[in-house]
C-alpha positions, -999 to 999 in steps of 0.1 A, spaced: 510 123 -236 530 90 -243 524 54 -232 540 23 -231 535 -9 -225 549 -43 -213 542 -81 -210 544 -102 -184 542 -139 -184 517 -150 -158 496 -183 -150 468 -168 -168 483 -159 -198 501 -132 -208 495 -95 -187 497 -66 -209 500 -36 -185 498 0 -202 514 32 -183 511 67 -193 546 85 -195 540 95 -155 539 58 -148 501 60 -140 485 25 -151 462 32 -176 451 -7 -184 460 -44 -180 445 -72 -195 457 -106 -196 453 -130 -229 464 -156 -250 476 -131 -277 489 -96 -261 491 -77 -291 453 -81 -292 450 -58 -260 479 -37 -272 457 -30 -303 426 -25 -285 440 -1 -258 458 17 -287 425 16 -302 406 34 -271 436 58 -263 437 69 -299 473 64 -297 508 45 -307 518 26 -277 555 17 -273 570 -14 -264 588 -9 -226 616 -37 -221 616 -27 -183 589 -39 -157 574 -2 -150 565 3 -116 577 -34 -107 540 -46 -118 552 -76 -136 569 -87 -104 534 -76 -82 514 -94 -105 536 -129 -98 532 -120 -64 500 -118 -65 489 -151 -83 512 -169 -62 489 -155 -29 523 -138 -14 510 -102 -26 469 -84 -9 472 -49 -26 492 -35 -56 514 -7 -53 507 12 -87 488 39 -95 459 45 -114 448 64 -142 410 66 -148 411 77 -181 394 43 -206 365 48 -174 338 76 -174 306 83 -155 292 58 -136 310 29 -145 344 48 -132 321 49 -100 316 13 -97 350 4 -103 363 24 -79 341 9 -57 352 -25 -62 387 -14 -57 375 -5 -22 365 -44 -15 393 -54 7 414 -90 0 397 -124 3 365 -110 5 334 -102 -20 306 -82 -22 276 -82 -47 266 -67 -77 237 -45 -60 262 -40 -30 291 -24 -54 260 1 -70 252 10 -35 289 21 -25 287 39 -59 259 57 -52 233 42 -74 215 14 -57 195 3 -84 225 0 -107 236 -34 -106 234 -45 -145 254 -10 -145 282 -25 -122 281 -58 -141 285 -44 -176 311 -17 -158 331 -51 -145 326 -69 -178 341 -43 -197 370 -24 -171 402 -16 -189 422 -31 -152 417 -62 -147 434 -76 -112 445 -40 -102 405 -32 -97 391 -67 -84 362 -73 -102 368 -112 -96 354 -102 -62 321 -90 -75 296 -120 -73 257 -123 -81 233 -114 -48 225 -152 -46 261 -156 -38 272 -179 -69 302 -165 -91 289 -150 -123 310 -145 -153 348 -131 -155 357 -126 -192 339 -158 -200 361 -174 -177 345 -189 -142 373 -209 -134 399 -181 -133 374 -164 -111 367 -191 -89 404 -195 -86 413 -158 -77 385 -163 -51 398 -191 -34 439 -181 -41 426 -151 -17 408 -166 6 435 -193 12 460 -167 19 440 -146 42 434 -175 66 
């Protein structure tokens, strides 16, 4: 199997979304310098990935959407593949926590099945190959403050409130 891969300009940096040749996503990441995720997913797919001029499945165009609050729910679909065992579990989970709101650590291992897993969903979260297709900006700590997002708070606190300002 082939993939590609695109870049989108976005308010928090360049998106790097990569599709397997049925179109299924199989990561996005956003940073400063995308050929440092193109490398890394390369890296974990044990693969060439090739450069895609076109905006496959119109995610570019969701992603804008999205950071500018017009767009709940992305339209794309997913390949699982860079997430195995339990933390494929957990992310799934969190891609079951609808718009605007958030859930916990502990309450994201419960919908997974292991209760007891929290650090689990927190390392899964840390390290998911999807960022903003899975939500993990809407994981926070049981004591209801933020936590970490890449190292990044603010973007988090800022997807937090971009969605709960377009819900009301």
């Amino acid at each position: 199997m082939g993939y590609r891969y695109t870049v989108t300009a976005t308010s928090l940096g360049a998106a790097v979304a990569v599709f397997a040749d049925d179109d299924r996503l199989v990561a996005l990441g956003t940073a400063e310098d995308p050929l440092w995720v193109v490398e890394a997913v390369a890296r974990e797919l044990r693969g060439d990935l090739r450069a895609e001029s076109a905006d496959i499945a119109g995610l570019g165009r969701q992603l804008r959407e999205f950071l500018a609050g017009s767009r709940r729910a992305f339209d794309v679909e997913i390949d699982w593949r860079l997430s195995q065992g339990f933390a494929r579990d957990a992310l799934q989970a969190v891609a079951e926590i609808p718009y605007g709101e958030t859930a916990s650590y502990g309450d994201v291992a419960a919908m997974a099945g292991r209760p007891r897993a929290a650090r689990a969903v927190g390392t899964a979260c840390r390290l998911t190959p999807l960022t903003l297709v899975v939500p993990v900006h809407r994981v926070i700590r049981s004591d209801g403050s933020l936590g970490e997002y890449g190292g990044r708070e603010d973007v988090k606190r800022m997807l937090i409130d971009l969605e709960r300002g377009a819900r009301d």
